[in-house]
MINURO-842167 format. One record per residue (C-alpha): residue number from 1; residue in one letter; x, y, z. Coordinates in Angstrom, 1 decimal. Example, Ala and Ser with C-alpha at 12.3 -4.5 7.8 and 13.67 -1.06 7.14 Angstrom:
residues 2
1; A; 12.3; -4.5; 7.8
2; S; 13.7; -1.1; 7.1
This chain:
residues 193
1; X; -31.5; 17.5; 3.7
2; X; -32.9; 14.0; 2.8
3; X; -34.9; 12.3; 5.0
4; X; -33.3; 9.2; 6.7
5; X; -35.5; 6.8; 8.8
6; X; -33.6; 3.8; 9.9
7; X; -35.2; 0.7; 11.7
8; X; -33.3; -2.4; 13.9
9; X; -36.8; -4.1; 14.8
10; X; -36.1; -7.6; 14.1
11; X; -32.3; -7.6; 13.4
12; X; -29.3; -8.1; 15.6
13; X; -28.4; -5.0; 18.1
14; X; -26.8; -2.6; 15.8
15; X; -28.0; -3.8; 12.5
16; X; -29.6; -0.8; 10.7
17; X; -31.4; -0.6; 7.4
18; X; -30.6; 2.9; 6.8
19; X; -33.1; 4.9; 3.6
20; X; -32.6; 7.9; 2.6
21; X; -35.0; 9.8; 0.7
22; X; -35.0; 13.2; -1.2
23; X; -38.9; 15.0; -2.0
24; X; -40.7; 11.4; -1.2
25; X; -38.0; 9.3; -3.9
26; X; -36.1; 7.2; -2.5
27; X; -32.0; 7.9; -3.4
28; X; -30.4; 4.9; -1.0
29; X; -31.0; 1.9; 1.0
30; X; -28.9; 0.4; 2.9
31; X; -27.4; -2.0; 5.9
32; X; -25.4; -0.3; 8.1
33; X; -23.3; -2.4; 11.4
34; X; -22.7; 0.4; 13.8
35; X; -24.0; 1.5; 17.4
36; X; -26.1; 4.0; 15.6
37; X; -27.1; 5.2; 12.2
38; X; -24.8; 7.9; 11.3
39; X; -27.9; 9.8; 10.0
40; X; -29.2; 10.1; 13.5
41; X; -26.3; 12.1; 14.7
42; X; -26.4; 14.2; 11.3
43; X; -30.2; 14.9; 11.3
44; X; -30.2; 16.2; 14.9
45; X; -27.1; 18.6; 14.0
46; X; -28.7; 19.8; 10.9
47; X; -32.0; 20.8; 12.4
48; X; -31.1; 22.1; 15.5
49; X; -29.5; 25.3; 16.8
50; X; -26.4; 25.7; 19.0
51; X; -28.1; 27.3; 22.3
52; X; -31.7; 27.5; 24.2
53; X; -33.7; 29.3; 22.6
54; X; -34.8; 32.4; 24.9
55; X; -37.5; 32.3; 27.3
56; X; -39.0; 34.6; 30.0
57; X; -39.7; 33.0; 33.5
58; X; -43.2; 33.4; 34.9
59; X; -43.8; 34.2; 38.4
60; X; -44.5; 30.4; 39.3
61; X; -41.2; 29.2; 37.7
62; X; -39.3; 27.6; 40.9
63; X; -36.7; 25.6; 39.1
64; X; -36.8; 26.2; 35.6
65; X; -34.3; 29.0; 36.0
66; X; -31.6; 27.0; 37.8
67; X; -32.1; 24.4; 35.3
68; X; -31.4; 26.4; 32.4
69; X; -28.2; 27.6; 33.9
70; X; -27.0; 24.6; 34.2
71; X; -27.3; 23.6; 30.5
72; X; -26.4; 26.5; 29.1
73; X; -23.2; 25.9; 31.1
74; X; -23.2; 22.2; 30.2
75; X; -23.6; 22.8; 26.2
76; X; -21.1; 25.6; 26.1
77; X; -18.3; 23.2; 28.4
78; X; -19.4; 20.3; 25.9
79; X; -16.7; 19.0; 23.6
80; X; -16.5; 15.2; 21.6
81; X; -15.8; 12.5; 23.9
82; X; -17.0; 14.9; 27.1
83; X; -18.9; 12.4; 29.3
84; X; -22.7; 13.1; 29.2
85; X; -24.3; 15.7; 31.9
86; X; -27.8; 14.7; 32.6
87; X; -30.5; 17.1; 34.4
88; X; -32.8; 14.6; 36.4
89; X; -36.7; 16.2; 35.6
90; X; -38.3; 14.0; 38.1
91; X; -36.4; 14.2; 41.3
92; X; -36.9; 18.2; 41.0
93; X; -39.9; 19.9; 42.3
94; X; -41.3; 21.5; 39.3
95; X; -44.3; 23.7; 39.1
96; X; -46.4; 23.4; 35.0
97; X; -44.5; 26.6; 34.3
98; X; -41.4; 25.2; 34.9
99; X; -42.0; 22.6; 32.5
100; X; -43.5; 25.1; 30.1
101; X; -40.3; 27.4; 30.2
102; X; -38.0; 24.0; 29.9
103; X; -40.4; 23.0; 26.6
104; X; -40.1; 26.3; 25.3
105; X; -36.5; 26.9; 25.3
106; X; -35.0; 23.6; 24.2
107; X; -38.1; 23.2; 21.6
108; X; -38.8; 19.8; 19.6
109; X; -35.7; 18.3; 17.2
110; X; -36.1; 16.2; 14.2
111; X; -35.0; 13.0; 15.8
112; X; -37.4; 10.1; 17.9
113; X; -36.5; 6.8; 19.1
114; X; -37.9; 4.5; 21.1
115; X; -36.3; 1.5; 22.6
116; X; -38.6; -1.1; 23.7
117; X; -37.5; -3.4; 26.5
118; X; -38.5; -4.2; 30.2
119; X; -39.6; -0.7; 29.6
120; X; -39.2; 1.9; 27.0
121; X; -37.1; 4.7; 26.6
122; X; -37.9; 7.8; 24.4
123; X; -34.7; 9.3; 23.0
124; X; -35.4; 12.9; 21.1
125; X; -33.5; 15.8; 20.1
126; X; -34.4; 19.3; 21.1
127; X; -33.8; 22.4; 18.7
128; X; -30.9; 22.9; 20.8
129; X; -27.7; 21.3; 19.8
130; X; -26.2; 18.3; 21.8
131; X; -29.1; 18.3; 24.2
132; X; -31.5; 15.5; 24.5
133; X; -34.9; 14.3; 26.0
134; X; -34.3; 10.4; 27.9
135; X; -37.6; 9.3; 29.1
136; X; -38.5; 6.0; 30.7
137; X; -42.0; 4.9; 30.9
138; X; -42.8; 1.8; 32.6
139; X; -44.7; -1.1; 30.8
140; X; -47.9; -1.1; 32.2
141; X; -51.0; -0.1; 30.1
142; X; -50.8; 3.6; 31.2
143; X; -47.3; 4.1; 30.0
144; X; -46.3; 6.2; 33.0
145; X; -43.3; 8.1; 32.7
146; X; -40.7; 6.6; 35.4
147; X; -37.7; 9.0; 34.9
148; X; -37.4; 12.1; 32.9
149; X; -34.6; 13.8; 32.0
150; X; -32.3; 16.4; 29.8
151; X; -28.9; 15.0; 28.5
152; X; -26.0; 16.8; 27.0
153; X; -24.0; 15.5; 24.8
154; X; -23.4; 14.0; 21.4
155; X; -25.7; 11.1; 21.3
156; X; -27.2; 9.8; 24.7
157; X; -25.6; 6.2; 25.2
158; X; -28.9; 5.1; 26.2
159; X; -29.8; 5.2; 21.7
160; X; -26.8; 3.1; 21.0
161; X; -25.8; -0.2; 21.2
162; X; -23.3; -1.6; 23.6
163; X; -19.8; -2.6; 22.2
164; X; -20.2; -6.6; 23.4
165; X; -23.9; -6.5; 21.8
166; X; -22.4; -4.9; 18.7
167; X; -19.3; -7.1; 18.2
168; X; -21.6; -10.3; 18.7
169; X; -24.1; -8.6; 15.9
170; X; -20.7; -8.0; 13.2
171; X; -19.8; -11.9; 14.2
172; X; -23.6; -13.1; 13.0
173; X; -23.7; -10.7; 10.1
174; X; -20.4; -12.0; 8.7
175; X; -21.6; -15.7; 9.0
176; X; -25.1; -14.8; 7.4
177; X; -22.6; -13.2; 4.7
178; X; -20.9; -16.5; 4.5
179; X; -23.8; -18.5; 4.4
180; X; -25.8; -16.3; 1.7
181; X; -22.9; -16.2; -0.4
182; X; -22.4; -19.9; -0.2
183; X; -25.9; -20.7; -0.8
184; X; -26.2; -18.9; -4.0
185; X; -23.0; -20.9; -6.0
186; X; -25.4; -22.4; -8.0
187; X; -25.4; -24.2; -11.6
188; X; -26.0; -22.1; -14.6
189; X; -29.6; -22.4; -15.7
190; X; -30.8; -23.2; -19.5
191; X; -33.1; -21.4; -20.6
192; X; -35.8; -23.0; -23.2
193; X; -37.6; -21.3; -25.8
């Protein structure tokens, strides 16, 4: 599967420079308008697997348990266009092997993103299907995490860009369009040997 890193730093919400690359070449560049790269959504389907991946429970697990339930219920009920279920991590009295179990069977996906704000969010995809890591970290030095949580579903809204944010980024794009387009009517040029 080629590679696809895609960057907005810099542009209007929702403005992607999307590359794709095959063995380290490059095979495409370019812009895409949308509320996320369509790559994003492909890469974390390609690489993942459609349930947890199976884990045993220690004898300190509390919650883990409980918690797994619930998603295995969640990502089998899931279907397009279901509204995201979301397990809250930090409201939950966990013991380390809870969060060991929960690491171990929804694993590490292909995707990462980070959205940089009053705070930032980390956005990743598990090896499980349709299940994602939302994390909020606060913007002090220490970068301590504020909220922590599993989400189900296709993409968590929290990666994409909102509709009034992207019809506002189509409007400028269109005008810079306009503008490039109209700048570069220019006279022929005579060349001199």
């Amino acid at each position: 599967m080629p590679k696809c890193p895609a960057a907005g730093r810099g542009s209007p919400v929702g403005v992607w420079r999307v590359r794709y690359f095959r063995e380290g070449r490059p095979i495409a560049d370019q812009v895409e308008v949308s509320a996320i790269p369509s790559c994003v959504a492909e890469a974390a389907y390609a690489t993942s697997r459609p349930g947890l991946l199976p884990v045993e429970p220690g004898p300190e697990a509390m919650n883990s348990p409980a918690i797994l339930a619930e998603l295995k219920t969640a990502l089998k009920d899931w279907a397009p266009g279901s509204p995201a279920f979301t397990v809250n991590l930090s409201h939950l009295p966990m013991s380390a092997e809870d969060h060991q179990v929960i690491d171990k069977a929804v694993g590490e996906g292909a995707v990462y993103i980070i959205s940089r704000g009053f705070g930032n969010c980390r956005i990743s995809s598990t090896d499980v299907r349709h299940l994602w890591r939302v994390q909020y970290l606060n913007n002090a030095p220490t970068r301590l995490m504020i909220l922590n949580t599993l989400v189900v579903s296709g993409l968590p809204e929290e990666a994409m860009a909102a509709s009034e944010d992207l019809e506002d980024s189509v409007a400028r794009i269109k005008e810079l369009i306009e503008w490039v387009t109209q700048s570069w009517e220019l006279p022929a040029v005579e060349l001199q040997s």
